[in-house]
N, C-alpha and C positions, 0 to 999 in steps of 0.2 A: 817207296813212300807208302804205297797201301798198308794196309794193315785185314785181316784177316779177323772174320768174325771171334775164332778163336781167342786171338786177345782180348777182346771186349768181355768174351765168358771168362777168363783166366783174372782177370781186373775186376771183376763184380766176385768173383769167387776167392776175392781175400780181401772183402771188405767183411765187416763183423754185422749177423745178423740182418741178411738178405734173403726174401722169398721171394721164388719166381712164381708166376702164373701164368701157363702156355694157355692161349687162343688159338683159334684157329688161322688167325693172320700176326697176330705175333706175341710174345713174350712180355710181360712188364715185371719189373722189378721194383719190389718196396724194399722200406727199413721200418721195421716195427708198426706197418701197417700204412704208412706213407709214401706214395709215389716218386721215382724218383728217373725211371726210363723206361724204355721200350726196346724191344729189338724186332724187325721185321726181317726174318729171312728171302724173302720173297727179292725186295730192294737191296737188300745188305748192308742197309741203314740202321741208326740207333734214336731215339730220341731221349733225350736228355736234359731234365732241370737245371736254369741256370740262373742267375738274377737278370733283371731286364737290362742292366746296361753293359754286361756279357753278354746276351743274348745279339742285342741290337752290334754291338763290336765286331764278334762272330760272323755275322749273318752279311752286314757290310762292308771289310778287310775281304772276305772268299765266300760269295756265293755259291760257286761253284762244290764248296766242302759243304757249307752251313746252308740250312732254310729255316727261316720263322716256323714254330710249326704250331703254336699259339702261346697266350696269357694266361694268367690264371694264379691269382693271391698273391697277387705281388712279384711274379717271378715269371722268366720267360722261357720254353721250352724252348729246343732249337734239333734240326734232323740233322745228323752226322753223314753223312757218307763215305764208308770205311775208307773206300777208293782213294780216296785224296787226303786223307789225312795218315801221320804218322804215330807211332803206340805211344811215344811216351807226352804226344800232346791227347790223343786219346785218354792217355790213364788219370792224366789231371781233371780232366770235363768231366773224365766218370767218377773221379771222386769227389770233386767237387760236388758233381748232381746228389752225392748220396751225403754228404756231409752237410748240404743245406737242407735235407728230409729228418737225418737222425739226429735222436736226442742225443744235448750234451755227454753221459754217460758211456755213448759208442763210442762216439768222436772223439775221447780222450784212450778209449782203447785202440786206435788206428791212427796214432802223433805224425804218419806220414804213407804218403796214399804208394800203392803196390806199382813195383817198379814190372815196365816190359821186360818181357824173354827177351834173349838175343839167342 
């Protein structure tokens, strides 16, 4: 069931027009200058854009996978933890996070978000 940080790199790296920027406690990743997740190696957690009523879904069906991780313009962030979830519900949340950041214009160049390795 875990999933391994790697897939979450391999899933943002076939989304179209992603820059990352390493800190020193973790990674964030935009789309054309727009926030859309986080990754904190340390945890082995992700943070991820979501709507608030994903969010709130997420976070109370599996606490244990999801935590609130805040608000902000409409939309609700939520902490993945790799451990407990599996890739190919992974790669929907991470596309999703990045298809409610980028403009229309990506979003029709990527008609279906990057399938897990097996």
């Amino acid at each position: 069931m875990a999933v391994q940080s790697d897939e979450f790199f391999r899933v943002v790296g076939g989304l179209v027009d992603v820059r990352d920027t390493k800190g020193e406690r973790y990674t964030s990743y935009k789309v054309r200058g727009k926030l859309f997740g986080y990754y904190w190696p340390r945890t082995n957690t992700v943070g991820l854009k979501q709507t608030l009523s994903e969010q709130k879904a997420l976070v109370s069906e599996r606490p244990d996978v999801f935590e609130e991780q805040f608000t902000a313009g409409g939309f609700g962030w939520v902490v993945v933890h790799l451990a407990g979830i599996e890739a190919d519900e992974l790669a929907e949340l991470v596309f999703e996070a990045w298809r409610l950041s980028a403009p229309e214009d990506l979003v029709t160049q990527v008609p279906d978000l990057p399938r897990p390795s097996r």
